[in-house]
C-alpha positions as semicolon CSV with decimal commas, in nm:
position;residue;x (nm);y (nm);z (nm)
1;X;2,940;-2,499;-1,728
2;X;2,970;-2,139;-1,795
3;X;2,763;-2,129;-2,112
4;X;2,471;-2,238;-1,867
5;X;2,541;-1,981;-1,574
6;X;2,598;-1,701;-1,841
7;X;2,249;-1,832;-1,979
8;X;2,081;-1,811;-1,626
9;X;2,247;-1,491;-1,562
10;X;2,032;-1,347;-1,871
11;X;1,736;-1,529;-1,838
12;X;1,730;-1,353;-1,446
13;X;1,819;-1,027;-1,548
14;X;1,519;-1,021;-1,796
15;X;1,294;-1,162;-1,523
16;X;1,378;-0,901;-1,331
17;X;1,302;-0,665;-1,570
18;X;0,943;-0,750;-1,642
19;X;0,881;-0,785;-1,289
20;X;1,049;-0,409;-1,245
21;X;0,833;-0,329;-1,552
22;X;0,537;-0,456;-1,393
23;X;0,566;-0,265;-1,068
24;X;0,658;0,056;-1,261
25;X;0,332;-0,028;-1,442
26;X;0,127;-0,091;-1,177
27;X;0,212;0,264;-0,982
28;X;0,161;0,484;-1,280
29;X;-0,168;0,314;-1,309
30;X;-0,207;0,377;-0,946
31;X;-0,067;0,744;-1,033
32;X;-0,365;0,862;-1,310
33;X;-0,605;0,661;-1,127
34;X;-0,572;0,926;-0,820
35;X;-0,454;0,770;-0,578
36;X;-0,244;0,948;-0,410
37;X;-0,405;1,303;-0,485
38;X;-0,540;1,346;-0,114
39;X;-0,224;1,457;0,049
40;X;-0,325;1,727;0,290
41;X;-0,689;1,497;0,485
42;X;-0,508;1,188;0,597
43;X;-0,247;1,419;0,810
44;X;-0,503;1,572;0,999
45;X;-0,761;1,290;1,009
46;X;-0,691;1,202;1,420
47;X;-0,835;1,560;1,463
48;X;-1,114;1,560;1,293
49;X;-1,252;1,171;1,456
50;X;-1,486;1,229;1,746
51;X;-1,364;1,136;2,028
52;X;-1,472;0,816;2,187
53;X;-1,339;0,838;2,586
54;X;-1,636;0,843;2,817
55;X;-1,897;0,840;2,552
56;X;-2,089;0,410;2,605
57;X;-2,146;0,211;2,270
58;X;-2,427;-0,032;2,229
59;X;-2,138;-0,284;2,300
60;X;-2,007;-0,125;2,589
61;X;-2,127;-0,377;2,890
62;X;-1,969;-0,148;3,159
63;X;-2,173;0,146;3,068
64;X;-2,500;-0,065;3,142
65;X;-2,425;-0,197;3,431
């Protein structure tokens, strides 16, 4: 019985691995690819929108009316 947990032990830890591999993988692919260059814009992107209050869309039914 311990021959076959010892067995599953390894057989996890080397799943685990790859899958750790895999996700180390996938960021510095993510990493090169520029992703995450932009660091400064997304901080400050709520003051650069134009704001909506009091302005009527085309599906604004109350501003019709």
């Amino acid at each position: 019985m311990t021959l076959f947990t010892m067995s599953a032990i390894y057989v996890m830890i080397i799943a685990s691995l790859l899958i750790a591999g895999s996700f180390l993988a996938a960021f510095l692919w993510s990493v090169r690819k520029g992703h995450y260059d932009d660091d400064y814009t997304p901080s400050i992107r709520i003051l650069l929108d134009e704001p909506t209050a009091g302005k009527p869309t085309k599906n604004d039914t109350k501003a019709i009316h």
